[in-house]
N, C-alpha and C positions, 0 to 999 in steps of 0.2 A: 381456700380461705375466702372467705366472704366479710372482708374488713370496708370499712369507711375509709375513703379517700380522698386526698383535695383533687378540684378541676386545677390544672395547669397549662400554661403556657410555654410554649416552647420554641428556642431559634430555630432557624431554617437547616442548622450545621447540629443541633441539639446538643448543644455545648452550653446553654442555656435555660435554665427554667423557671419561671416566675408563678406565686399564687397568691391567695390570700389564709392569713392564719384566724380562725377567730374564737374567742377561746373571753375569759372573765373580764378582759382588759382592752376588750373591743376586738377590728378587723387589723390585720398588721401584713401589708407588704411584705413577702420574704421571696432572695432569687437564692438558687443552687448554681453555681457555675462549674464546670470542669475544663481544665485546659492541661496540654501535655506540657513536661516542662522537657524543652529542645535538648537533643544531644543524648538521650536515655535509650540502653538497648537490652531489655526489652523496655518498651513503654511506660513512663512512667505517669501519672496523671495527678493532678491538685485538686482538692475536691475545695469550696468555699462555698460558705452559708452567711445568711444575713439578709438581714432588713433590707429593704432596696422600695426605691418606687417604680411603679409599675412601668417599664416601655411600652409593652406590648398597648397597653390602651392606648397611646397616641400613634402606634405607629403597627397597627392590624397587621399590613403584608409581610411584615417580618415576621411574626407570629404565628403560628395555628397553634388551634385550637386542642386539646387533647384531651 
């Protein structure tokens, strides 16, 4: 597959991931988070989407780049 894809951002632990959407309605901040939710055997994980503003630009060393 040779699809378009956004640049993103991502935490150190990549439980985090930030980008930009840009689309008829201008650019739009969106993060992707995953976190386990405690106590689950096998693992269980929370996916969450949304709007968010951007960390990584004020705060680089948490971030790379991807």
């Amino acid at each position: 597959m040779n699809l378009e894809r956004y640049q993103y951002l991502n935490s150190n632990d990549y439980h985090d991931y930030e980008f930009w959407s840009e689309g008829p309605k201008g650019r739009i901040s969106k993060m992707v988070t995953f976190s386990r939710i405690p106590n689950t055997d096998p693992a269980i994980y929370n996916l969450a989407f949304g709007v968010h503003q951007m960390r990584g630009i004020n705060n680089p060393k948490q971030y790379a780049k991807s």
